[in-house]
N, C-alpha and C positions, 0 to 999 in steps of 0.2 A: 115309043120310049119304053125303057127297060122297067117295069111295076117293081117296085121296093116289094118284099116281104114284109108283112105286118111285126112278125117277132123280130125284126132288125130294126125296125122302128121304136118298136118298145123298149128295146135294147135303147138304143140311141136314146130316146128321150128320159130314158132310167140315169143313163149317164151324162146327162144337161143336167137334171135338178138334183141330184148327188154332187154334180160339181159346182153347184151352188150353196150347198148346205155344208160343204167342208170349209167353203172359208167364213161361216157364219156362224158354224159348231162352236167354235172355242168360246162367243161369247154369250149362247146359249147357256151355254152345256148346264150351270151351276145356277139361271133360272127359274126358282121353286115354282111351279108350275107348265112348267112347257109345255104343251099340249102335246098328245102322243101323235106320230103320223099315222092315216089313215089306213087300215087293214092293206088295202091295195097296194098301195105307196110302197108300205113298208114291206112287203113279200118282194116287190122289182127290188129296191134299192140293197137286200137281202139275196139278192141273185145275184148283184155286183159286186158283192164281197162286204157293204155295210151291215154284218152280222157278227155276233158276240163268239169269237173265237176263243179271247184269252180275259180273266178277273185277278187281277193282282191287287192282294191284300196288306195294307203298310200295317204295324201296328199289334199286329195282332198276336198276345200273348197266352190266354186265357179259355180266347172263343173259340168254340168246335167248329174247324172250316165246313163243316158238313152244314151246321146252321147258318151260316153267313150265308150261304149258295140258295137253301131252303127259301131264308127269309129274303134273299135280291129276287126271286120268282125270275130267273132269266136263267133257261139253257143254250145250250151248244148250238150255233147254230141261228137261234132266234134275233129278228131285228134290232138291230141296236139302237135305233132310233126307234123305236116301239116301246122303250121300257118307261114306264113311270119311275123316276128318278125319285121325289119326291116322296110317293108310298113307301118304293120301295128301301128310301134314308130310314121312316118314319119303322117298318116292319126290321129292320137290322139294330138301331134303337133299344129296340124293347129288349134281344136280347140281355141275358142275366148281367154280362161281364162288361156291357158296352154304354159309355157313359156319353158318347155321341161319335157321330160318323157321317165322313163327307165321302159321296159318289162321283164320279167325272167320267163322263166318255171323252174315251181317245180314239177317234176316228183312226181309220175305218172299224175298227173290230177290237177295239180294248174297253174294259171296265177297271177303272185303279178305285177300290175304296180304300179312304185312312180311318183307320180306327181311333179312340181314343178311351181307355179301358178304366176301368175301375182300379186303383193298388186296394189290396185290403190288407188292412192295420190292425185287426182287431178279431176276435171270435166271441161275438152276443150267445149267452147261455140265459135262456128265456124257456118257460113252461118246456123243461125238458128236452126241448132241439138247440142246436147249434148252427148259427149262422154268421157266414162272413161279412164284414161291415167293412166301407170305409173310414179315412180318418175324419172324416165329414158328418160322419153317420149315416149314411146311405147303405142299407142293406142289399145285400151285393147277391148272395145266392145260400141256399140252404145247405149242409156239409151234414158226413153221418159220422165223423168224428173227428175231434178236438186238434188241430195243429199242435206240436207240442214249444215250436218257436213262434208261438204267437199269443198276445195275453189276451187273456179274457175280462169280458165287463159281465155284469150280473143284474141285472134288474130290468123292469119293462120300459124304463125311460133312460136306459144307459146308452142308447146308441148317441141318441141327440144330446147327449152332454158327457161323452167320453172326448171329444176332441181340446175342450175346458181345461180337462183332467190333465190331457195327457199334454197341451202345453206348458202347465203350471211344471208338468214334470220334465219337460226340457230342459229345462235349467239346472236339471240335476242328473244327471245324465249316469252318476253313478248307482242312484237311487232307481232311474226309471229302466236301467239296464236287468234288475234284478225283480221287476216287478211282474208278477206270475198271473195276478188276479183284479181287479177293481170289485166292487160289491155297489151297490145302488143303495142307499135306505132314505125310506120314505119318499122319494121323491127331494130330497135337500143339500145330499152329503155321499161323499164317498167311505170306507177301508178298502186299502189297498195291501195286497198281500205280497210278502218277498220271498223270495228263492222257491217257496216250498209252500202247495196249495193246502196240504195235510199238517206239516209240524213247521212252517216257517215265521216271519215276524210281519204281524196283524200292526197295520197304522192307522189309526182314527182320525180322519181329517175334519178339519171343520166345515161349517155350510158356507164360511164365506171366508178368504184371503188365504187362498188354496197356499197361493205360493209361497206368501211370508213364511207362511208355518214351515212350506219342505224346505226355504231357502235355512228356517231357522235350527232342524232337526240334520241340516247337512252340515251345517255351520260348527254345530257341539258333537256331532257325531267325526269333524274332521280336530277335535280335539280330545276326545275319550274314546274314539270308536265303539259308540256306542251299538250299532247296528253289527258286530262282528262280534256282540256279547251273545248269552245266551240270552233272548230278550224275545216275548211268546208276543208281547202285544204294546206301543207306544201309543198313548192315549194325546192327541192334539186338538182335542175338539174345544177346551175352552183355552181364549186367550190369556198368556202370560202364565202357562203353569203345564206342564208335561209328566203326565203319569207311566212310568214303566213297570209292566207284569212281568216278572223272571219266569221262566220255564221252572218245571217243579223237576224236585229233585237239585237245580245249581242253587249255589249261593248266592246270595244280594249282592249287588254291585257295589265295588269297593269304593269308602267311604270318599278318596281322592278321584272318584271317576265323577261323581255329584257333585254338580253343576252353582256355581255359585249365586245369591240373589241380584247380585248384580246381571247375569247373564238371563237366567227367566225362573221363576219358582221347580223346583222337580221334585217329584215325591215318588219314591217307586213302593210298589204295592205286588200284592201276591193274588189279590184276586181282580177279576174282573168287574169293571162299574155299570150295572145295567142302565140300559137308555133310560127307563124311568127315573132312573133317579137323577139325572142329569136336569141342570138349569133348561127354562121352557126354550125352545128355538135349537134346541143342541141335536 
């Protein structure tokens, strides 16, 4: 009888249990923990073409493909059934822009991962650095300078209570269109700044019924256009009374632009009312 070659049998039996594992892969694949196949294993089944030829990436807006590739730990070439799926979700993850990510092998020789990225809404201005935030408040990556289509918050607790803010300001869509800045203070309260971070118009929100107030400063503003005055700062922080600072140099707001008591108390004023002197909790 004719002796088989040992390497034709290897052969052979490389392509028995590869033909067992393709129709088993699919409901593997996704797993969290499959165990890796065995050094050996995976080198034959890697001679038969079950190797990582091709990694198509869904998703991805943000991430440096060079990092995605780093952080999968799988070259050209290498078993595809060898790879830890799993670490390698966990190591693609961490990058900066990636808010989670699903791995799949597609037999015999594909990797698809989908990404699922961070948007950032926001640029945090904190001890001097600039970083991009979700609208979540998730700190997303460090930046070395300022977006200039994107607002900024200000304080060390702004991320986790910018997304508050900037619901309340949904609703106003006119007002939030124009907002350049957020400020943080104390940990309680917002100002938020318009048009202009250096000379535009400062709004004093209160600590609490974010929204009433913009719904009520849009409300008289869509009947005196107040916010189209010269107007340096709208003081909202106490309920039922709205203080306006003119810009120096204009005239006071004409006496038919003042707001009646029926509508909420207004008093415009020229200087500014320090936080001390404000009612406790303000």
């Amino acid at each position: 009888m004719r002796r088989v070659k040992p390497w034709i049998i290897n052969s052979m039996s490389a392509l028995v249990f590869a033909g067992g594992l393709v129709w088993v892969a699919p409901q593997l694949v996704n797993v969290s923990g499959w165990p890796s196949v065995p050094e050996q294993a995976a080198e034959s089944l890697s001679a038969v073409g079950l190797s990582v030829e091709e990694v198509l990436v869904i998703g991805r807006q943000q991430t440096n493909a060079a990092d995605i590739l780093d952080a999968l730990g799988a070259v050209r070439g290498a078993p595809i059934l060898d790879i830890n799926v799993p670490a390698a979700r966990t190591r693609i993850t961490a990058l900066p822009w990636v808010r989670s990510a699903e791995i799949v092998r597609h037999l015999p020789n594909s990797l698809h991962i989908t990404l699922t990225e961070y948007t950032a809404f926001a640029l945090w201005q904190n001890a001097g650095k600039y970083t991009l935030i979700d609208r979540d408040g998730t700190v997303i990556v460090e930046v070395a300078n300022a977006p200039v289509d994107m607002p900024v918050v200000v304080g060390p607790d702004a991320p986790i209570h910018a997304d508050a803010l900037f619901t309340a300001l949904d609703g106003q869509k006119e007002i939030q269109r124009r907002v350049k800045a957020a400020v943080r203070f104390g940990g309680r309260r917002w100002n938020i700044l318009l048009d202009d971070m250096d000379d535009g118009t400062t709004i004093k929100l209160p600590e609490e019924n974010v929204t009433a107030a913009l719904n009520g400063l849009a409300t008289l503003d869509d009947k005196h256009q107040l916010l189209s005055r010269a107007v340096s700062e709208i003081d909202l922080r106490i309920e039922g009374r709205l203080v306006v600072q003119i810009k120096e140099g204009y005239a006071p707001i004409p006496q038919q632009s003042r707001y009646s008591p029926a509508e909420r108390e207004v008093r415009t004023d020229t200087r500014v009312v320090p936080d001390k002197e404000l009612p406790k909790g303000v």
